[in-house]
N, C-alpha and C positions, 0 to 999 in steps of 0.2 A: 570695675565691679569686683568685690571680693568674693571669694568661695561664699563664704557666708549667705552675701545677700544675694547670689544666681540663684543657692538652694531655697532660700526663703522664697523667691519670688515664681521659684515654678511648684512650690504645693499654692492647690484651689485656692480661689482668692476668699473663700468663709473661712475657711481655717488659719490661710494668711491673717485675716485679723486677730483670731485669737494669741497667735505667736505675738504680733503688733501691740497687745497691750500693756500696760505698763503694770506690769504684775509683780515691781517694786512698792507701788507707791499703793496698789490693792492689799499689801502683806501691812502696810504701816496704817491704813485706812483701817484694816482688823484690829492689827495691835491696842492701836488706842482707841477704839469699840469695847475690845475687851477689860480694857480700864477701867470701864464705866458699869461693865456686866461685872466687875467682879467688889467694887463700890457700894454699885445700889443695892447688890448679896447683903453687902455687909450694912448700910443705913438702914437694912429692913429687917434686920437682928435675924439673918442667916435666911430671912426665904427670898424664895428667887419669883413664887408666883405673884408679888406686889406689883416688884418693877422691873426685876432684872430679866424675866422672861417673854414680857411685851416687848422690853428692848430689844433684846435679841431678833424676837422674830421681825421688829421694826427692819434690825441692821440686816438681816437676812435678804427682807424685800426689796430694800435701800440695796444691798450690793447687786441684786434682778434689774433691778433700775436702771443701775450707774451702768454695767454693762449692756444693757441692750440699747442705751442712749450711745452708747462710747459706738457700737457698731452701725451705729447711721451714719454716712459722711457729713461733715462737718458741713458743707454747703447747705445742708438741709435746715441747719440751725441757724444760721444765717440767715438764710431766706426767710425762717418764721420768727426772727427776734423782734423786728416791729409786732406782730402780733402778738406774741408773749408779752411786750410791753403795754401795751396798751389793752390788753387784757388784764395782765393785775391790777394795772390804774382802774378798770372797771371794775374789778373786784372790793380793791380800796374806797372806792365810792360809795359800793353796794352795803359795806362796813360802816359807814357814816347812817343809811336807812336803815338797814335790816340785823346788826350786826350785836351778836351776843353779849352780855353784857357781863364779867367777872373778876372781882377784886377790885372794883372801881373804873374797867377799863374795856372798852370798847370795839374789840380786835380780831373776834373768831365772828366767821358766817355758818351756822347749822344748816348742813346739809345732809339731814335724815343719818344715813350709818357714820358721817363725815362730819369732821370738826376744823375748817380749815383757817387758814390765819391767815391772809392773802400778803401781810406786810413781807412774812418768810419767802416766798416767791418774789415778789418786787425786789427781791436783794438781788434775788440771780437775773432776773430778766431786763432788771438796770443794765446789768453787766454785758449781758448780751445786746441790748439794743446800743450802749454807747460804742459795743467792740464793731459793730456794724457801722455804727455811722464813720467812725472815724477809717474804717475798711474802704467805705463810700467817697469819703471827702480826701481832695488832693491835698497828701502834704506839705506843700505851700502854703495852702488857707486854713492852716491847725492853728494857727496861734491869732488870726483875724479876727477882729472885735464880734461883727454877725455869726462867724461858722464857731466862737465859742460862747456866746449869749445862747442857742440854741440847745446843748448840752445840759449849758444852767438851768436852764428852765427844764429839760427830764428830766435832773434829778429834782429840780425845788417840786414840782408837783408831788410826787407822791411822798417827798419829807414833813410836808405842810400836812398833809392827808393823814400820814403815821402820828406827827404831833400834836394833830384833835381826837386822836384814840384816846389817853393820851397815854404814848409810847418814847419817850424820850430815846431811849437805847438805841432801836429801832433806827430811828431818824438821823443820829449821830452815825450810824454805818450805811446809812444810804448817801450818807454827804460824802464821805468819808471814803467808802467803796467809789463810789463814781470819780471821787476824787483822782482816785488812785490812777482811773483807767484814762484820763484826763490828762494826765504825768507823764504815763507809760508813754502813748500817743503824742507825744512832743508841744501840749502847750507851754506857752512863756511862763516862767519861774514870778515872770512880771505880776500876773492874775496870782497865782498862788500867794504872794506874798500881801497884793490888795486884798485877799481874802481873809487872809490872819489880821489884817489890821481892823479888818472892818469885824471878823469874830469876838476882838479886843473889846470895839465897839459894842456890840450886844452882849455881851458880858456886862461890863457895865450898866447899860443899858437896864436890861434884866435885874439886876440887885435896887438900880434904881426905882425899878417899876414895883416892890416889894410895899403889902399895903395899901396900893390905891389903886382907883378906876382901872385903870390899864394895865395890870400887873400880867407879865409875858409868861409866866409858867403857874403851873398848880401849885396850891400850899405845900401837900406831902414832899413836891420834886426840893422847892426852898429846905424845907426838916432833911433831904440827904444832903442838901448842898452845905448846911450845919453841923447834921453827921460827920459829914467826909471833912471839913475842917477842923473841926475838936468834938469825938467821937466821945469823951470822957464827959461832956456836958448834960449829957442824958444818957447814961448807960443802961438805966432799966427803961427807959421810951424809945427816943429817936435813934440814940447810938446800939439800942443793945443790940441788934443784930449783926454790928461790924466789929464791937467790945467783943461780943463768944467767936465772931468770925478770927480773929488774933489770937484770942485764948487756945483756942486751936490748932491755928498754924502755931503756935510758942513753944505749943507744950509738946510738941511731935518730935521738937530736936533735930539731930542728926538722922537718926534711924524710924525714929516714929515709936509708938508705944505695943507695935504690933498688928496684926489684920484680924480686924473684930475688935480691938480692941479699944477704941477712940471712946473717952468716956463725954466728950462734949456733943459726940451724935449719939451715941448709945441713950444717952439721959435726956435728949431733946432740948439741949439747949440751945445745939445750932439749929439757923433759920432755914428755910429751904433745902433739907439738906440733900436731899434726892435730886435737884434743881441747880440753881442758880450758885450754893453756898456749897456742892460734891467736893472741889478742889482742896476746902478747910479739910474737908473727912479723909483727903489719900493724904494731905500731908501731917493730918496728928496721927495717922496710922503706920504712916510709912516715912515720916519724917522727910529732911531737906532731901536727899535719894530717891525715894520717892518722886515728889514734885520735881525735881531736875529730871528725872527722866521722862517721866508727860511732857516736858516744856522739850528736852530732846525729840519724843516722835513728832512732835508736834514742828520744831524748825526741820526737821528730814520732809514732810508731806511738803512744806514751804519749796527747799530745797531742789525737789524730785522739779516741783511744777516748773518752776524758775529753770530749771538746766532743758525741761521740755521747751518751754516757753520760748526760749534761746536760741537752740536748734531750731525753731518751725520759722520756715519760709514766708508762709503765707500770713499774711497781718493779720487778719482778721482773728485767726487762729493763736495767736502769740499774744493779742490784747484780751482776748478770752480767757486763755491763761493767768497772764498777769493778773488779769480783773479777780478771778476766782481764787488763787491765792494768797492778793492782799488782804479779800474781802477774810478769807480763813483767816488770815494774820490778823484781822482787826476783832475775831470772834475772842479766840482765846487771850488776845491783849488784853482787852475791856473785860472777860471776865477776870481776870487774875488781877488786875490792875483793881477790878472792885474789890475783889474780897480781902485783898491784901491791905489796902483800903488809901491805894497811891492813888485811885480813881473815885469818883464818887457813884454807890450803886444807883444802877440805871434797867437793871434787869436782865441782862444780858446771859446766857445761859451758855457754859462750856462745852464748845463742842464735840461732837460724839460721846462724849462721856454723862452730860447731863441727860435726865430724863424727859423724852418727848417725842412726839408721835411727828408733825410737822415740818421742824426742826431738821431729825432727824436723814427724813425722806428727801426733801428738800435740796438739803447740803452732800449728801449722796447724789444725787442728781444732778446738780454744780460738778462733782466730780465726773461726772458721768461725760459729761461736755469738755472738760480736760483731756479725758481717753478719746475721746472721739477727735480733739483736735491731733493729740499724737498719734494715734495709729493712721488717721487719713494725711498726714502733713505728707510734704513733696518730698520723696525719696528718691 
């Protein structure tokens, strides 16, 4: 035992935790928070009471969160991951009865001061109930036809559930996310690669179904899948909002045109720009510099969990990890991948930097169970 950790280990063990956290990856968790506080400043032509001071106080509650989750041992979360799961599936249900209805889509439950979106939750609580099971199941029977049909089926349940909201984004990161923790967890490369093929298959599938009885996705989702192929074909309809989404990133350059100073959010021309389309708005402001450096905090928070992840002894606690920062990696892919317009938009909203109440709290909370796995792992 090194000087270091005799003295760590004899201050009280509440305080010990606080030492124990990882109050690198809490600086980078701010940093890019503060991207988005000083963004939405500028999308709301200099006031902050719109959006950029709800966020705050969101990120504020989000990091009361993430901390006092990070200080319960990790066994605790464990032990409640089947209920966590099987509670958002209730929730996602509840969504199909009772569930609010906006912009076509089907995805918040109203609950009196609360506006909650249950699919945001099912992303984390996927993660958690597959980090469990495969904690549970002898690594011997990971790659077994039964012990991995059973995984399939939690995530296809609430994917199916997401995609009669209808939530495409959503459900591509619930495949996606679970995917992941699936991978970590040592199954056969074998299934992954039956899965691509048979992806291939409903691809097709899906274009074929365009038009008739059975057609597998909504008209608007086909108008992006057309967007995102030749975006010039409709630039004042279907394309226009990924045509100003480019004009935007084009026109930022190297350096950007300045802070405040992006005339494609200033004049309303980009879409969402608070949302879903914020990342057009830092890089015509702040040009390729800009943008490269978001996409830097952004692989450091990857980085931080993965070298945690690495170190932790305990399984359960390492696929938790993983789980939670591919699921991060797949947030800021899909959004940047859509506005850039390598992806087709799907709605997906950039994280911490976009504006949102759910979102926000939520993925803070994810974080929250990351600290909690490192500060409790086996020292």
């Amino acid at each position: 035992m090194s000087y270091l950790e005799y003295n760590v280990k004899t201050v009280p063990s509440g305080l010990r935790k606080v030492l124990y956290v990882n109050w690198a990856l809490v600086l980078l968790l701010a940093a890019t928070a503060s991207v988005g506080f000083l963004m939405l400043y500028s999308v709301a032509g200099g006031r902050s009471d719109i959006w950029a001071e709800p966020q705050m106080k969101r990120f504020a509650v989000g990091t009361v969160v993430m901390l006092a989750i990070g200080f319960v041992p990790i066994w605790f979360w464990r032990n409640i991951s089947g209920l966590a799961y099987f509670g958002a599936l209730v929730l996602l249900v509840a969504v199909e009865f009772f569930g609010d209805i906006g912009k076509g889509a089907q995805r918040w439950l109203d609950l009196g001061p609360l506006r909650l979106q249950p699919s945001e939750i099912m992303k984390i609580a996927l993660v958690m109930f597959l980090a469990a099971y495969y904690d549970w199941l002898d690594v011997k029977r990971t790659s077994r036809p039964l012990w991995v049909l059973i995984p399939v089926v939690v995530i296809l349940a609430p994917t199916l559930l997401v995609l009669k909201q209808p939530d495409l984004g959503t459900a591509i990161l619930l495949l996606a996310g679970g995917g992941i923790v699936m991978f970590v967890a040592g199954v056969s490369l074998w299934y992954f690669g039956t899965v691509i093929a048979l992806v291939g298959a409903l691809v097709f599938a899906v274009f074929e179904s365009r038009g008739t009885d059975w057609q597998l996705i909504e008209d608007y989702q086909f108008r992006r899948i057309d967007t995102f192929l030749d975006p010039g074909s409709d630039p004042l309809g279907a394309g226009y909002n990924i045509t100003q989404a480019q004009i935007a990133l084009g026109s930022g350059g190297w350096a950007g045109k300045g802070y405040m100073q992006g005339t494609q959010s200033r004049l309303n021309f980009l879409p969402e720009k608070h949302t879903d389309f914020i990342f057009t708005t830092l890089a015509e402001e702040f040009g390729f510099v800009g943008a490269f450096s978001l996409l830097v905090l952004y692989i450091l928070i990857i980085v931080f969990c993965i070298s945690s992840a690495l170190a932790n002894r305990d399984r359960f606690s390492a696929l938790l990890t993983f789980g939670v920062a591919g699921t991060f990696f797949l947030f800021f892919t899909v959004n940047m991948g859509m506005v850039t317009g390598l992806m087709p938009v799907v709605g997906v909203p950039l994280p911490l930097v976009s504006y949102g109440g759910t979102a926000m709290i939520i993925l803070l909370a994810a974080f929250g169970l990351v600290q909690s796995a490192h500060i409790h792992r086996p020292r």
